[in-house]
C-alpha positions in Angstrom: -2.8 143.6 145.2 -2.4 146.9 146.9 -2.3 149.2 144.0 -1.4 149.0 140.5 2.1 148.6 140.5 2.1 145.7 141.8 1.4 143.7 138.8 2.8 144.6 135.3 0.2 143.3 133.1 -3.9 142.5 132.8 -5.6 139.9 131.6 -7.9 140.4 128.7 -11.5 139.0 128.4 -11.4 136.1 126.0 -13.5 135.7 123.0 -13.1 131.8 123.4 -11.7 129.2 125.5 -11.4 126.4 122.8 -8.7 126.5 120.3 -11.2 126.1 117.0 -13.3 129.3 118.3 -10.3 131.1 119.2 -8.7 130.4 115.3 -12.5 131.4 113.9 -12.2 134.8 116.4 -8.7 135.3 114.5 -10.0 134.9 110.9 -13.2 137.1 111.7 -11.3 140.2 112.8 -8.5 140.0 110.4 -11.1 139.7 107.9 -12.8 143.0 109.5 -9.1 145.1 109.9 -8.1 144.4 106.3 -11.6 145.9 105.2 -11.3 148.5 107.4 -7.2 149.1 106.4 -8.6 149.0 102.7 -11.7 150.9 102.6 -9.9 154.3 104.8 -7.0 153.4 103.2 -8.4 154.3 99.6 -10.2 157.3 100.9 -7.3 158.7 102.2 -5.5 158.2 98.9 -8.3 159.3 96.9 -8.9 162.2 98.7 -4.9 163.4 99.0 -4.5 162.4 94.9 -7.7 164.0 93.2 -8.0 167.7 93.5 -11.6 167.6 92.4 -11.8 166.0 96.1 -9.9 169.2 97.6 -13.0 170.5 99.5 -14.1 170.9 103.1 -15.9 168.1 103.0 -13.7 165.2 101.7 -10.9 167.0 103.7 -12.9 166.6 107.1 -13.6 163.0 105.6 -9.4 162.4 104.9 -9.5 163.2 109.0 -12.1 160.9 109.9 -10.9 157.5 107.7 -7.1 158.8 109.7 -9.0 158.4 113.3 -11.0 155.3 112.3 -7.8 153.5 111.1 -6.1 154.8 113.7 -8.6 153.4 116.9 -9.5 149.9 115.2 -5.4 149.6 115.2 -6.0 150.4 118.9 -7.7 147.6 119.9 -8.0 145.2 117.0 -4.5 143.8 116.9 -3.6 143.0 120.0 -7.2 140.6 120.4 -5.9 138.9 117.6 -2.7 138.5 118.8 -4.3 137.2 121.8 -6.4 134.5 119.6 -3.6 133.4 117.6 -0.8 132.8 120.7 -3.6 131.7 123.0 -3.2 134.1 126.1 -5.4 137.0 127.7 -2.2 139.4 129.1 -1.5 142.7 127.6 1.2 144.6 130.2 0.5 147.4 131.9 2.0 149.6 129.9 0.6 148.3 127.2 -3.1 149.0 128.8 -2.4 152.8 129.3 -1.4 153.0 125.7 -4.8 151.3 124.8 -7.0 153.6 127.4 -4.7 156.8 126.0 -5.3 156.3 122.1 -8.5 154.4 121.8 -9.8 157.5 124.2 -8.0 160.2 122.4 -9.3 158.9 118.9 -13.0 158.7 119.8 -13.0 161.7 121.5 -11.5 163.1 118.5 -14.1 161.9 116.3 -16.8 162.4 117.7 -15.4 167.1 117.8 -14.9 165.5 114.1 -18.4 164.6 113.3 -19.2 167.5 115.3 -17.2 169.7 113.2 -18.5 167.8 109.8 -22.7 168.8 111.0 -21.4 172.1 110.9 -19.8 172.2 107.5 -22.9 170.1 106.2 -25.3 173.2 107.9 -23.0 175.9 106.1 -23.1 174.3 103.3 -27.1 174.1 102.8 -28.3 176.7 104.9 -25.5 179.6 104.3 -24.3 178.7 100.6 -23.5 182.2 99.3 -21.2 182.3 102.4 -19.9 178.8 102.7 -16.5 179.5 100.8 -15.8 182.6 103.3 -16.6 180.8 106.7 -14.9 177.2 105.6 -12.3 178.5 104.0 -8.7 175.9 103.7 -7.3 178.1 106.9 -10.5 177.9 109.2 -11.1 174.4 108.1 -7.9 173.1 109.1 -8.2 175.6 113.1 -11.4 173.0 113.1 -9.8 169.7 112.5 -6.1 170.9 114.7 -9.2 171.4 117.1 -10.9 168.2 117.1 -7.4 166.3 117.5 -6.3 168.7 120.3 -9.4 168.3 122.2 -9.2 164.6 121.8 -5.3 164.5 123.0 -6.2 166.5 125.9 -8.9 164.9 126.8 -7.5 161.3 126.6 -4.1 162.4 128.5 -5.9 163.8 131.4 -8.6 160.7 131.6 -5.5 158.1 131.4 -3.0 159.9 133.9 -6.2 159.9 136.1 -7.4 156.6 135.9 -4.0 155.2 136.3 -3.0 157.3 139.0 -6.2 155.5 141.7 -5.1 152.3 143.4 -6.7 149.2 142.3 -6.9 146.2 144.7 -9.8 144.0 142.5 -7.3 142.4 140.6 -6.4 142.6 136.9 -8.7 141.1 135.1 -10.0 143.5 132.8 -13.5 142.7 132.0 -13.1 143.6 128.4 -11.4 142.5 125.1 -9.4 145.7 124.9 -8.2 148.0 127.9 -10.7 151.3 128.8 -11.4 153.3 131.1 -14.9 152.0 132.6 -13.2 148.7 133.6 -9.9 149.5 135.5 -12.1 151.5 137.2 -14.2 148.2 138.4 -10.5 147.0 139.8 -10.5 150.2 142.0 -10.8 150.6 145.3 -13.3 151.7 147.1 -13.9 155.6 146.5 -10.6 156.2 144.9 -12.6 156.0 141.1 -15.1 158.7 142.1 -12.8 161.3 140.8 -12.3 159.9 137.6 -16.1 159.3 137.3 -16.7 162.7 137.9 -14.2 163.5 134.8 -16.3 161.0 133.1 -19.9 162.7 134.0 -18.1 166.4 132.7 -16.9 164.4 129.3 -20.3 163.5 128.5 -21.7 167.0 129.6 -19.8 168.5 126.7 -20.6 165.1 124.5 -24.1 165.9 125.7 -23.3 169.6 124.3 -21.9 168.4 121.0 -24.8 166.2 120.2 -27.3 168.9 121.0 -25.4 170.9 118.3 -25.5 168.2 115.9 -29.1 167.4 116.3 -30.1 171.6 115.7 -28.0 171.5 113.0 -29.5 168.9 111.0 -33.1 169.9 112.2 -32.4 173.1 110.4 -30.8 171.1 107.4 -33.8 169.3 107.0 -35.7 172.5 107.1 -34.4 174.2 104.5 -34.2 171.0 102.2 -37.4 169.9 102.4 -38.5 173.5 101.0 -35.9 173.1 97.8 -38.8 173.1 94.9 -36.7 170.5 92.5 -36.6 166.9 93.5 -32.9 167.0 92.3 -32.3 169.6 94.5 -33.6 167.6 97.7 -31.4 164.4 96.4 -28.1 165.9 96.0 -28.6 168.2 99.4 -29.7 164.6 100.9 -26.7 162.6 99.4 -24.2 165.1 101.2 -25.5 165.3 104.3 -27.3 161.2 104.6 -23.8 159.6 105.2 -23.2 161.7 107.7 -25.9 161.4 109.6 -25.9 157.3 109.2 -21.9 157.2 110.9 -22.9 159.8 113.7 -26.3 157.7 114.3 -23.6 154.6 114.7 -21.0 156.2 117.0 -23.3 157.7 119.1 -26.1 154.3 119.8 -23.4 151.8 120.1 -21.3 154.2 122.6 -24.3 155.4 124.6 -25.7 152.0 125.0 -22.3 150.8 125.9 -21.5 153.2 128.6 -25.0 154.2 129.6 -26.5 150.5 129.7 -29.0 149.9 132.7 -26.7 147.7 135.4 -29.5 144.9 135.4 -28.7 143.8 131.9 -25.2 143.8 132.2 -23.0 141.0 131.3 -20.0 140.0 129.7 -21.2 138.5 126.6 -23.3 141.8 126.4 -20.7 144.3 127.0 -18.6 142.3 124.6 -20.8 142.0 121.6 -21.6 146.3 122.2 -17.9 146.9 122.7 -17.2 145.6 119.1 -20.2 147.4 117.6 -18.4 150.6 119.1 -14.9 149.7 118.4 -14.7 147.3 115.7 -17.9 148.1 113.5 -17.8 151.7 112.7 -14.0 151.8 111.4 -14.8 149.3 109.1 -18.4 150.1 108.1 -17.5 153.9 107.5 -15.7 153.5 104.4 -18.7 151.8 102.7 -21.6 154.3 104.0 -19.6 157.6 102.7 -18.8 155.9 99.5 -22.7 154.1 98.7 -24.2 157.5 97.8 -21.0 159.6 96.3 -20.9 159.9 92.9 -17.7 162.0 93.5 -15.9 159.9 95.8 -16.7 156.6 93.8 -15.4 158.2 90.5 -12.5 159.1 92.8 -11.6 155.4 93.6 -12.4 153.9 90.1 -10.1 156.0 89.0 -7.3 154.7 91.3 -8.4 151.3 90.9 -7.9 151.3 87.5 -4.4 153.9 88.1 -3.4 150.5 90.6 -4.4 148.0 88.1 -2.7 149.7 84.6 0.8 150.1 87.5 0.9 146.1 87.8 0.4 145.6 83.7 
């Protein structure tokens, strides 16, 4: 195959080969997207409904439960699909959608989180000033910015990576499309300029996590010199669920796309491509809500709103 219109589809890495384990690979992540659909779904409705939830905070978090719903749809669906009608292709188009959007909504959420350290530091270490600097106009410059710099970022990475010639096939090496495997099907020396785009990306990841990392040494700082132990509990309830989801995204993507050749394998980059991918949509939902006396008030109320609607 010279180049990559000459086939219009990939073939998917399979989760199983036998028809019993590819049912089981069905069930398991349906059962993860409806938990996922349900737990961002009901912060997004508790947040929009409640105006006691009408802060920086639970507006950055509205943004983050729209991006986590948004890449587990990426990639999530179309496995299953795979699983239920037995087959591994996913057409070419189709791939570039998945490289775009799965691309475009991590990069997004990780400026996100980025932009969420620094509402969390302003919040604890600038109080007196917090409503002046995160005021509703300035808040929503910062999220416009973290979905900008995500589209840009994703539409120059996929218009590159499907613009270099690949002659190694198309099998894609992966249960979902991205970037890191179509450019295994490259030829040659044709990836190195998309690697290079790659090596800038995570100098300005690098960057953001840097940031993040200050900011919460300084957070810690100042809590840990509150006198009340109330104090230190309610300054370490706002900024500990944070901290937990940018721990998550960041180990499982570094590992994933900065893991040592030798220890490379399928199975390996499988299992830490759904930690990334599938994991963190899913699991975010739960951590925000475990220590938020707010937010859990929030959805018991529109639990029981749902529940007195069907009476």
């Amino acid at each position: 195959m010279a180049n990559g219109s000459s086939f219009n589809e990939f073939l998917l890495l399979a989760f199983a080969d036998t028809r019993d384990l590819q049912l089981l690979h069905y069930v398991l992540f349906l059962g993860i997207y409806l938990a996922a659909l349900l737990g961002n779904g009901l912060i997004i409705t508790a947040v929009a409904c409640d105006h006691h939830l009408h802060t920086p905070m639970y507006f950055f978090l509205l943004n983050l439960s729209l991006l986590d719903l948004g890449s587990i749809s990426t990639t999530v669906p179309k496995s299953m699909a795979n699983s239920l009608w037995n087959t591994r292709a996913i057409s070419y188009s189709g791939c570039a959608a998945q490289v775009f959007f799965f691309f475009f909504l991590c990069s997004a959420e990780y400026s996100l989180l980025t932009v969420m350290a620094y509402d969390r530091f302003v919040a604890i270490c600038r109080p007196l000033h917090y409503g002046t600097i995160m005021d509703s106009r300035a808040c929503v410059k910062m999220a416009a910015a973290a979905w900008g710099t995500g589209f840009l970022n994703a539409l120059l990475h996929t218009a590159n990576t499907f613009s270099i010639p690949l002659c190694q096939g198309n099998v894609v090496e992966q249960f979902f499309c991205e970037i890191p495997q179509i450019l295994k099907l490259s030829c040659s020396d044709a990836y190195l300029r998309e690697a290079g785009l790659l090596v800038v990306s995570l100098s300005l990841g690098f960057g953001c996590f840097i940031f993040i990392v200050v900011s919460y040494v300084q957070i810690f700082t100042v809590v840990l010199r509150i006198p009340s132990e109330q104090g230190q509990h309610k300054a370490f309830s706002m900024c500990l669920p944070h901290l937990a989801v940018v721990s998550l995204f960041i180990s499982t993507g570094m590992f994933s796309y900065l893991k040592p050749p030798s220890i490379s394998s399928p199975a390996l980059d499988l299992v830490v491509a759904v930690l990334y991918s599938v994991v963190p949509p899913a699991v975010n939902p739960l951590i925000y809500s475990m220590r938020n006396k707010e937010l859990k008030e929030a959805l018991r109320i529109l639990v029981q709103w749902v529940q007195c609607q069907h009476q």
